[in-house]
Kinemage of the C-alpha trace (Angstrom):
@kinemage 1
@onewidth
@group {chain A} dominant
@subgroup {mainchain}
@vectorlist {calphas} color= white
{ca unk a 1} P 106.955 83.167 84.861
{ca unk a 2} L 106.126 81.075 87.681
{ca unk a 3} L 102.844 81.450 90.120
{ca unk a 4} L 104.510 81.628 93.133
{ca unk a 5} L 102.076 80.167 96.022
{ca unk a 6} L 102.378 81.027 100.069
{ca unk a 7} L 100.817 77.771 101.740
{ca unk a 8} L 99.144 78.010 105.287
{ca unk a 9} L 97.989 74.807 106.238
{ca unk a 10} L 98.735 73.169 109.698
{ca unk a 11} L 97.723 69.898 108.786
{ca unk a 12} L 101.407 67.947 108.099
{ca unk a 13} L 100.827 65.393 105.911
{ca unk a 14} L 98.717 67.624 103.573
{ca unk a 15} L 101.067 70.465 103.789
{ca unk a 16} L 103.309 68.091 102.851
{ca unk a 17} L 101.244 66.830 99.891
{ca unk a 18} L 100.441 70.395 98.633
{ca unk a 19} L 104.519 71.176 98.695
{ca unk a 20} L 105.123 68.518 96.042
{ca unk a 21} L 101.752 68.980 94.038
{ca unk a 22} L 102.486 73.009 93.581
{ca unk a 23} L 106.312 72.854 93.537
{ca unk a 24} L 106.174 70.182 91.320
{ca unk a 25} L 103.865 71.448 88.302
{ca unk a 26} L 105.183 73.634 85.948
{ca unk a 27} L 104.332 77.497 85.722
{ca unk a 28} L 104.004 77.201 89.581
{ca unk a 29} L 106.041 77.271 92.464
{ca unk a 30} L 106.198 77.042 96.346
{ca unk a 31} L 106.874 80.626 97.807
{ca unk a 32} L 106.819 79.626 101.329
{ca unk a 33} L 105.001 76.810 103.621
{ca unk a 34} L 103.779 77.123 107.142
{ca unk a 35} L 101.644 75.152 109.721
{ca unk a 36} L 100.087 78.332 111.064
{ca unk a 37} L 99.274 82.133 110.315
{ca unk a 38} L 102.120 83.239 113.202
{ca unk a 39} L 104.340 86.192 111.953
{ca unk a 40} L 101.800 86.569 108.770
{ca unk a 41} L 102.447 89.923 107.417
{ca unk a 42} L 106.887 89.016 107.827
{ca unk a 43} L 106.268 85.541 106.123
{ca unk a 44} L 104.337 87.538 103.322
{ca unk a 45} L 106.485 89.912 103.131
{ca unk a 46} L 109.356 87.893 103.161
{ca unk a 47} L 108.289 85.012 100.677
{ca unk a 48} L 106.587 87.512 98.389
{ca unk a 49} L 103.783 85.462 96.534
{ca unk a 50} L 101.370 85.766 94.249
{ca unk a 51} L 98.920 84.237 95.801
{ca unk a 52} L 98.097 82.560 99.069
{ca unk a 53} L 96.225 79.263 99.895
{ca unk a 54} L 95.260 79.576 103.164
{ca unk a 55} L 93.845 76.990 105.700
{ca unk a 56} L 90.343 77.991 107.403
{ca unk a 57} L 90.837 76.402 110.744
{ca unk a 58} L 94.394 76.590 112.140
{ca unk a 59} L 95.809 77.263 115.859
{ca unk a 60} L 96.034 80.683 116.900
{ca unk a 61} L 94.628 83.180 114.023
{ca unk a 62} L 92.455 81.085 111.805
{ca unk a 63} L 91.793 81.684 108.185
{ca unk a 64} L 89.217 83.920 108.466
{ca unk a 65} L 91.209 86.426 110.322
{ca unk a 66} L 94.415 85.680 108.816
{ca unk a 67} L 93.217 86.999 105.157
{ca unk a 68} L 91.488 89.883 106.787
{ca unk a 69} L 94.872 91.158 107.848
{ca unk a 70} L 96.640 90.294 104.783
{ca unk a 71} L 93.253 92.343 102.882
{ca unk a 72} L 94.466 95.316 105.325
{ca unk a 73} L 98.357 95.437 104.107
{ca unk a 74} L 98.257 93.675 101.145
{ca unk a 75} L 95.207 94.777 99.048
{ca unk a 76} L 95.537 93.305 95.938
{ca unk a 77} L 97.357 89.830 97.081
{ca unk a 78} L 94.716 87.129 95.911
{ca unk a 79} L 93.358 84.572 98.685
{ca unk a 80} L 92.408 81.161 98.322
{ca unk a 81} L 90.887 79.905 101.002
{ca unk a 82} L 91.022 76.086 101.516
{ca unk a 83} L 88.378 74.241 104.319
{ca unk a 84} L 86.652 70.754 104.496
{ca unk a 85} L 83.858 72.488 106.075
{ca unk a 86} L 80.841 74.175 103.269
{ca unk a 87} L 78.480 76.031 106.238
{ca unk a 88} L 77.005 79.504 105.049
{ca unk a 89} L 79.019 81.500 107.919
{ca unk a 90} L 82.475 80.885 106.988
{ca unk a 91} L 81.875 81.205 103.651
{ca unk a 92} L 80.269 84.410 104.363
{ca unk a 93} L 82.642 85.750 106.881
{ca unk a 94} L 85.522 84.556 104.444
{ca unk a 95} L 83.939 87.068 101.509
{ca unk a 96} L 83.457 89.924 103.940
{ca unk a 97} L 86.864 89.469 105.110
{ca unk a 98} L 88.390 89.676 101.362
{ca unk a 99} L 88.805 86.237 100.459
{ca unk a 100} L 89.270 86.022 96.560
{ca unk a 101} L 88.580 82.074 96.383
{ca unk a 102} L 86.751 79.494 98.058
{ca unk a 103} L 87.092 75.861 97.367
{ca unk a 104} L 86.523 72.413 99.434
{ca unk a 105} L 89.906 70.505 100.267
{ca unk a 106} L 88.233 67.076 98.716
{ca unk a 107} L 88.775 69.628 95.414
{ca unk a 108} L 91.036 67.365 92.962
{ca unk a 109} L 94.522 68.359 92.569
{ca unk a 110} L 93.994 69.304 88.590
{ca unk a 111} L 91.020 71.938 89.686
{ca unk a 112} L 92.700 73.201 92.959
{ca unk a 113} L 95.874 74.478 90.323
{ca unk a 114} L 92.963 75.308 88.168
{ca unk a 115} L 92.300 77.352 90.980
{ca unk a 116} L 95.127 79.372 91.837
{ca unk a 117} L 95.798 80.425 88.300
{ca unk a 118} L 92.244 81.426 87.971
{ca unk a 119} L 92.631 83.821 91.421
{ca unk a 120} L 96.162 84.911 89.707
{ca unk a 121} L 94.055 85.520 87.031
{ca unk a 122} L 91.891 87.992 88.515
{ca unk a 123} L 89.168 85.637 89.071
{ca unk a 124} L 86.993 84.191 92.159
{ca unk a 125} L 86.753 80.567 92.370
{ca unk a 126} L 84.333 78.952 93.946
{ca unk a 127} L 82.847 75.011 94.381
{ca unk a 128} L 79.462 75.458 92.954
{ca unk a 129} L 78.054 74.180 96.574
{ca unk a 130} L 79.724 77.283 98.121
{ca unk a 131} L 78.686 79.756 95.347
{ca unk a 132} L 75.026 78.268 96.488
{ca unk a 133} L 75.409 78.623 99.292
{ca unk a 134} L 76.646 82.134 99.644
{ca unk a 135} L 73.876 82.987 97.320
{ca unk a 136} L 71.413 81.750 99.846
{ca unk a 137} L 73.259 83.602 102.569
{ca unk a 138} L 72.853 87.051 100.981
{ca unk a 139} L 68.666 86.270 99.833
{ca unk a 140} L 68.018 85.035 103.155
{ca unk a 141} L 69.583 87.833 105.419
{ca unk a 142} L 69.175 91.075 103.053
{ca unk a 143} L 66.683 93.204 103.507
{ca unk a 144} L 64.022 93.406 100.614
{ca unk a 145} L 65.367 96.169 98.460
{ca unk a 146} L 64.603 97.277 94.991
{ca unk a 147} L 67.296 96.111 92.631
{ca unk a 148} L 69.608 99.223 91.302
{ca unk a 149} L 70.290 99.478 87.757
{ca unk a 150} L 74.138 99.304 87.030
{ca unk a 151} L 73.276 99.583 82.895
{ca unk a 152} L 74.674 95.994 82.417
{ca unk a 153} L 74.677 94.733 79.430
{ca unk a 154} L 72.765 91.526 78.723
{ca unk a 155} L 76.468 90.373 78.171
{ca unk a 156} L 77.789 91.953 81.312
{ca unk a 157} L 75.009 90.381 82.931
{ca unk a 158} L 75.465 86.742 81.642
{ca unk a 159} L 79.565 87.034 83.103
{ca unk a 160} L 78.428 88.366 86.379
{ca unk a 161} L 75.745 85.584 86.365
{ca unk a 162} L 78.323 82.704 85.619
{ca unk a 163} L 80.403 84.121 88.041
{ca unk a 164} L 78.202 84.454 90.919
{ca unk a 165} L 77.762 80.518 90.278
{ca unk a 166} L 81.508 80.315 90.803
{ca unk a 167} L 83.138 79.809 87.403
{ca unk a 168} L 86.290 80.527 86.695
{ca unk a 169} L 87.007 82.981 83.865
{ca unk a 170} L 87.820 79.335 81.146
{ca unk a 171} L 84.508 78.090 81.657
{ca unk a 172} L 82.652 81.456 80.999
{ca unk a 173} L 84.259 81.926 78.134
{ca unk a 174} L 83.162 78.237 76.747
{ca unk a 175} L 79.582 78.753 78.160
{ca unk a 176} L 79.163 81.967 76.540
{ca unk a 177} L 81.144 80.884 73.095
{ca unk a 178} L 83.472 84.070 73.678
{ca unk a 179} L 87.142 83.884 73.805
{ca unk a 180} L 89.221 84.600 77.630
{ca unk a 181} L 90.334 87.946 77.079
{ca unk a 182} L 86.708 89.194 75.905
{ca unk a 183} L 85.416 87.740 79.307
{ca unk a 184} L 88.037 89.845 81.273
{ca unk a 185} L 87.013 92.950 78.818
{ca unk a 186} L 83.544 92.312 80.563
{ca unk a 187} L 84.613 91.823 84.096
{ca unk a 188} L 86.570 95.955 83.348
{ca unk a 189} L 83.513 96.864 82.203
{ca unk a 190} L 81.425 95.236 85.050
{ca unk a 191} L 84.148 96.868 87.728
{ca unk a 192} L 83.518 100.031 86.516
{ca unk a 193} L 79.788 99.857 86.419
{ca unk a 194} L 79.305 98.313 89.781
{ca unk a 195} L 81.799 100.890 91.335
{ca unk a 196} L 84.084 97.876 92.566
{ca unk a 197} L 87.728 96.893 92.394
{ca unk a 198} L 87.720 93.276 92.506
{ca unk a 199} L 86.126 89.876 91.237
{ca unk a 200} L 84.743 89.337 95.060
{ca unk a 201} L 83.571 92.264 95.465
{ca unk a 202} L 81.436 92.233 92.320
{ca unk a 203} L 80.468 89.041 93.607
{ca unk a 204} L 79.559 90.007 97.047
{ca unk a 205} L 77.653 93.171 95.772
{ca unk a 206} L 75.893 91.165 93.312
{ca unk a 207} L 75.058 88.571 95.452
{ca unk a 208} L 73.764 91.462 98.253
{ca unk a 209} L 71.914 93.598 95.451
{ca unk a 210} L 70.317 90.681 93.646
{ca unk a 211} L 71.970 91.510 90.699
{ca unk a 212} L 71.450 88.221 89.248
């Protein structure tokens, strides 16, 4: 079956680009395209995907605010958030929000479908300068707290680790030497533990905890 992708991007020309790129691979498929976040929850509602690449800086409602009201009505719809800009804020404000993804638009085309299958997935992609930088977000502003014990296991605690640094689920499982589906065994185990229901908020709470 088909990952079916919602675009939001109001740039033409790369609109344009990511129309034939996505409808044009196989095992994916272009739900709906549109140069703004106008009418958002209809146009999700009406295109039905399975995940959304959305556009950080667009007329009217930007990214930012667009996937905090898709978060409110659509809870478990993944969102990939798409930017040329890298600065600690947005990507901060995107992860409070609810985004599920966070990648650079100079990503290449093989990695950005890497992408959306990995957020399909149930994972959180993110450029390693973004997971950085996130990282250095959450040390610089949280308070100076003792770090809670969530009885990880060291295994549990290498996934969560790799994640944090914004690997996908694929690349985990070749660091670690463990197949896919014992890396997603982990991330159930680590969702339990940590009291979360998602990859970004296990990443967030790590990240704000100093779990890794």
């Amino acid at each position: 079956m088909n990952i079916r992708v919602a675009i939001f991007e109001d740039n033409d020309r790369l609109r344009d680009a990511l129309i034939m790129m996505i409808g044009g691979t196989p095992g994916f498929e272009v739900a709906g395209a549109y140069p703004d976040a106008g009418f958002l929850l209809q146009r999700i509602a009406a295109s039905k995907p399975d995940v959304v690449l959305m556009d950080i800086q667009m007329p009217g409602t930007d990214g930012i605010e667009a996937v905090k009201i898709i978060r409110e009505s659509f809870h478990a719809l993944p969102v990939l958030m798409q930017t040329v800009l890298d600065d600690e804020d947005r990507v901060f404000q995107a992860l409070c929000n609810g985004a599920t993804g966070y990648i650079l638009k100079s990503t290449p085309p093989a990695q950005l479908l890497e992408a959306i299958a990995e957020v399909h997935a149930g994972g959180a992609p993110m450029t390693p300068s973004i997971a950085r930088k996130a990282l250095t977000f959450f040390q610089k502003f949280s308070p100076e707290v003792s770090v809670p014990d969530y009885h990880l296991t060291p295994r549990e605690q290498e996934v969560l680790t790799w994640l944090v640094q914004g690997l996908p689920y694929k690349l985990i499982s070749d660091r670690m030497g463990i197949g896919y589906e014992t890396v997603r065994s982990h991330m159930k185990h680590i969702y339990e533990k940590l009291q979360v229901t998602s990859t970004t908020e296990a990443v967030a709470k790590a990240m704000r905890e100093r779990l890794v």
